[in-house]
C-alpha positions in Angstrom: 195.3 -138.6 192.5 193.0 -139.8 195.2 191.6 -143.0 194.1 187.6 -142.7 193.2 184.9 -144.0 195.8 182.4 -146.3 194.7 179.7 -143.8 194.0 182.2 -141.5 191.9 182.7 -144.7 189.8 179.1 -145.3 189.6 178.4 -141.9 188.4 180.8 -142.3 185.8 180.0 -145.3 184.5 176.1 -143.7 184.2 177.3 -140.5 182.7 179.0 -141.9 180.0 176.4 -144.7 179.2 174.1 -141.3 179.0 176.1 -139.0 177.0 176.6 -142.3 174.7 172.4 -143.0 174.2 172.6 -138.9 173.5 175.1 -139.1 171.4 173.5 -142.3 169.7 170.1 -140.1 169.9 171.8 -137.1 168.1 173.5 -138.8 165.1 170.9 -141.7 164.2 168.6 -139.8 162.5 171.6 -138.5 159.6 173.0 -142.2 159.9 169.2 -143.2 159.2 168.6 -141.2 156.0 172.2 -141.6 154.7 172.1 -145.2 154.7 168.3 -145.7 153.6 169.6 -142.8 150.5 172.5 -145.7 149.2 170.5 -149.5 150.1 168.3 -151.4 147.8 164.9 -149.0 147.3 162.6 -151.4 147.6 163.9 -152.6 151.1 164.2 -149.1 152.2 159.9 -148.5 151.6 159.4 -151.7 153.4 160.8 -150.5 156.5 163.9 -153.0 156.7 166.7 -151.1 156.4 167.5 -149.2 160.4 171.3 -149.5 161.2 173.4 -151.2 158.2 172.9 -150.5 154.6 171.7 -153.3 152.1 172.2 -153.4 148.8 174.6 -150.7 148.7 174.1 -148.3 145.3 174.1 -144.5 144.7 172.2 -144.5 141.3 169.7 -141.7 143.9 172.3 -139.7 144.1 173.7 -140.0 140.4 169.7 -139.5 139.0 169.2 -136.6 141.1 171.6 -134.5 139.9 170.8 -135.8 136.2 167.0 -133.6 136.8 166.7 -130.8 134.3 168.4 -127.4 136.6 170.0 -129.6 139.0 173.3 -128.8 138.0 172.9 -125.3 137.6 171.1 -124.7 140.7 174.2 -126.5 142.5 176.7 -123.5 140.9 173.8 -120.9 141.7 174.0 -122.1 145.5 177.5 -122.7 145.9 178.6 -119.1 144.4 176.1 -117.5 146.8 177.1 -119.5 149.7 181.1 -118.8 148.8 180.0 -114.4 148.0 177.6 -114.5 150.1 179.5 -115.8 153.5 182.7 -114.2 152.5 181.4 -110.6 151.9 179.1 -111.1 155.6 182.0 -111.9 157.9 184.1 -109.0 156.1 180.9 -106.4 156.1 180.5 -107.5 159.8 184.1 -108.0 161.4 184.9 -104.3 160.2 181.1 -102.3 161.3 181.8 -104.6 164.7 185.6 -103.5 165.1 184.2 -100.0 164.6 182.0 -100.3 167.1 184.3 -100.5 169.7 186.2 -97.4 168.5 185.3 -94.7 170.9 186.7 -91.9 168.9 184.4 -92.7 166.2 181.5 -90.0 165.9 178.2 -90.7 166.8 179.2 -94.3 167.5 176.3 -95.0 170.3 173.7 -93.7 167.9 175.2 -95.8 164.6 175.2 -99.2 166.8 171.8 -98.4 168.6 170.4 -98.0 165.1 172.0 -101.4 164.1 170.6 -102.6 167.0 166.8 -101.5 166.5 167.0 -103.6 163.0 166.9 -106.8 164.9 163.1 -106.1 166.3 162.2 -103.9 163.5 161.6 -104.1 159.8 160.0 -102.6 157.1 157.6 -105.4 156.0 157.4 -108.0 152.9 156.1 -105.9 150.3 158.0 -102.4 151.0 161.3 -105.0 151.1 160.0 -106.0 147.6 159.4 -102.7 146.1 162.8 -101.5 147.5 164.4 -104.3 145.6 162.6 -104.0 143.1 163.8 -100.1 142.7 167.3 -101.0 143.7 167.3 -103.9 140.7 167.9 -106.5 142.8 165.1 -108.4 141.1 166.1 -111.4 139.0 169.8 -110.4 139.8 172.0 -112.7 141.5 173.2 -109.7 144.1 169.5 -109.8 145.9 171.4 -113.4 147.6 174.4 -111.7 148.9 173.4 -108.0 149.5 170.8 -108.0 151.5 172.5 -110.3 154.4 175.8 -108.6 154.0 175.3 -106.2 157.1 173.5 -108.9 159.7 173.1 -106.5 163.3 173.4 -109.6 165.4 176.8 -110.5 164.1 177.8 -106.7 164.8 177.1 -107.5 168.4 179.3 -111.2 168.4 182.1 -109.0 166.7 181.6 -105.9 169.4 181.3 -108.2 172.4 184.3 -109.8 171.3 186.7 -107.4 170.4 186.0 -105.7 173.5 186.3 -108.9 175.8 189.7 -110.9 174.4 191.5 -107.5 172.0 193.3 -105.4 174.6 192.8 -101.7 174.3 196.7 -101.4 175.0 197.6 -103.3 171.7 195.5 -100.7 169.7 196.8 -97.9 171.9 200.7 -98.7 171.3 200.0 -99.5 167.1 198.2 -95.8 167.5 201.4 -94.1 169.3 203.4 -95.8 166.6 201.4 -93.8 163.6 198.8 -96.7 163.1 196.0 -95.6 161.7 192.5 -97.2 162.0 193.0 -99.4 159.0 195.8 -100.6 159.8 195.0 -101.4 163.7 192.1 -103.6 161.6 194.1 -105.6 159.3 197.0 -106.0 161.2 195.8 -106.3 164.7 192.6 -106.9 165.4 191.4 -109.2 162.3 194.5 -111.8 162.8 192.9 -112.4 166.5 189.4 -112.4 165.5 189.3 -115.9 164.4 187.1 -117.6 166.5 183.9 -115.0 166.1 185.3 -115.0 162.3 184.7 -119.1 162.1 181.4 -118.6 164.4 180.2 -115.9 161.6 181.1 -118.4 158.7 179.2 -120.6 160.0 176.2 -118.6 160.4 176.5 -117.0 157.5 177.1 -120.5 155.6 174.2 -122.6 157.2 171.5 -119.6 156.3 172.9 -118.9 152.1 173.0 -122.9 151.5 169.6 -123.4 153.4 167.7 -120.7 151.9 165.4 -120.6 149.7 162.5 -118.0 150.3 164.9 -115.1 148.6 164.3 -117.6 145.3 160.6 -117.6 145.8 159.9 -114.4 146.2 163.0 -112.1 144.1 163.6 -114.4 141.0 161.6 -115.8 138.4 164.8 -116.7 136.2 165.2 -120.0 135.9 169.4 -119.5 135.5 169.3 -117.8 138.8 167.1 -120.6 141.0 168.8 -122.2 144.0 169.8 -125.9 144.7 167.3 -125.8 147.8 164.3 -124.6 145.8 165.1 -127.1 143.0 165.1 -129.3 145.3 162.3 -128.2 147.3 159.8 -128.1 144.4 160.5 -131.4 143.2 160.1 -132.5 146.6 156.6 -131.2 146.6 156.0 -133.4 143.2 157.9 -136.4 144.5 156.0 -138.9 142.7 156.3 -137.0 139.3 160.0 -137.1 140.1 160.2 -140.7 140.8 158.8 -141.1 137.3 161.5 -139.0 135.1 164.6 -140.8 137.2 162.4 -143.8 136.4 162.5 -142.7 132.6 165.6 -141.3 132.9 167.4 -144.1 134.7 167.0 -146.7 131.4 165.0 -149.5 132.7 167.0 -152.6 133.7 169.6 -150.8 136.4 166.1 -148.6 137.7 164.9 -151.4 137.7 167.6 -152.9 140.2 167.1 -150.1 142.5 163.5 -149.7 142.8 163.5 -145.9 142.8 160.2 -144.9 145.0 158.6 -141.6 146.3 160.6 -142.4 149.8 163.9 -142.9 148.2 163.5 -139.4 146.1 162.4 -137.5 149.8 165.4 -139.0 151.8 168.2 -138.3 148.5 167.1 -135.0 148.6 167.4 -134.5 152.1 170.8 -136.0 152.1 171.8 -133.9 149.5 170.9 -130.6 151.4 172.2 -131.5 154.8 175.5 -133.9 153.8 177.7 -129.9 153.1 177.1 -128.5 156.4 177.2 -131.4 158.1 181.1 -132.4 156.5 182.3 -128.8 157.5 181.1 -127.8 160.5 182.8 -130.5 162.4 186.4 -128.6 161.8 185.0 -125.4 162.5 183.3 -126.7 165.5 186.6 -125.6 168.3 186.3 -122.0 166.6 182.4 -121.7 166.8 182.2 -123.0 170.5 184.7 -120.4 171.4 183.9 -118.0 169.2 179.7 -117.7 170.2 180.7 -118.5 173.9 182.8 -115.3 174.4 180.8 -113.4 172.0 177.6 -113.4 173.8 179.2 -112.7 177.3 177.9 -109.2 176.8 176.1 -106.6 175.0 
């Protein structure tokens, strides 16, 4: 290799100080709340607590999920982000495969019409009154059915079946009495892994994070999410301070100081830390996955 010229090894040097200060840029703000969620309280609402913890504890996290529904909420969230994710990338990696399948009858018409759903909906109430007559209200399916069939993942699974699948390898399984089952499950969905990982991910951030579903389909109190726990004793942070206060049992709450700021930053910890610990091993799939799915339409 050619040795570098000065200005190569100037730009270099730059480039990676730059992508450092982004990177730095990027990850403080987590490394910021994480650290201010497990340091001495009291420090942490005076502002003196920026890059290293002090006073390391994790009585916020302990006393958070001690709240009355906390628990339950977690197993609420976690079985419709597990359903919920599962069921989307199988609903969507089959009606995309199919997509591509010329022989299929009025295909053009069936993926136009998946298509239109993406600009087009029905409206907030009719949506309610639907679920309502379906029974979807204050039933746990109303978090995993609706968001089983998602239009834009139909396109990702389209695009990239037809860009990295080669017709051939369908076209010799078909000569060889394969059947369009079996061309699914043993051809195409073994190579689909990439747009599978980029649709877990999608599908994984949107069921843990959501909470609007809860809001507006559920009044049960068995059947309300970890993020609108969360998010409605985040609205009353103060009252909340109070019963970990009461709850905590005065000399080690005492220790720790609990205060409106700690309660805010816990709780956003607490519904950012699960994404954030997996998406960095599906991060190789998802890159290549959404990069080659949105080549084309």
């Amino acid at each position: 290799m050619d040795q570098l010229s000065t200005g190569e090894k100037v730009f270099n040097v730059c480039n990676t100080i730059f992508m450092v200060f982004m990177a730095f840029i990027c990850f403080y703000p987590f490394w910021y709340i994480f650290i201010n969620t497990i340091s001495n309280n009291k420090l942490s609402a005076d502002g003196k607590v920026l890059f290293w913890p002090q006073g390391i504890h994790f009585d916020n996290y302990k006393t958070i999920f001690e709240l009355p529904g906390i628990a339950n909420a977690t197993v609420v969230s976690v079985l419709r982000t597990v359903i919920g994710t599962v069921l989307c990338v199988a609903v969507s990696a089959f009606l995309g495969f199919m997509m591509t399948q010329t022989k299929m009858a009025h295909r053009q018409f069936i993926y136009r019409f998946f298509v239109a759903t993406m600009y087009v909906n029905a409206g907030l109430i009719p949506g309610y009154i639907l679920f309502n007559y379906l029974g979807l209200l204050d039933n746990f399916l109303v978090y995993v059915i609706p968001g089983a069939v998602s239009a834009f993942n139909i396109v990702l699974v389209k695009t990239y079946v037809e860009s990295s699948i080669p017709q051939s390898l369908q076209e010799a399984a078909e000569i060889d009495g394969a059947g369009t089952w079996t061309v699914f499950f043993k051809i195409a969905l073994p190579l689909m892994g990439p747009i599978l990982a980029t649709l877990a991910i999608f599908s994984a951030v949107g069921q843990w994070n959501s909470f609007m579903d809860t809001v507006l389909y559920i009044t049960n109190d068995k059947l309300q999410t970890l993020q609108y726990v969360l998010y409605r004793y985040l609205s009353q942070a103060q009252a909340m301070a109070n019963i970990m206060a009461q709850n905590g049992g005065g000399a080690d709450m005492a220790a720790t100081g609990v205060t409106t700021q700690s309660i805010k930053l816990t709780v956003t910890m607490v519904t950012v830390l699960p994404i954030f610990i997996v998406y960095p091993f599906m991060q190789k799939y998802f890159v290549k996955g959404i990069t080659i799915g949105a080549v084309k339409g």
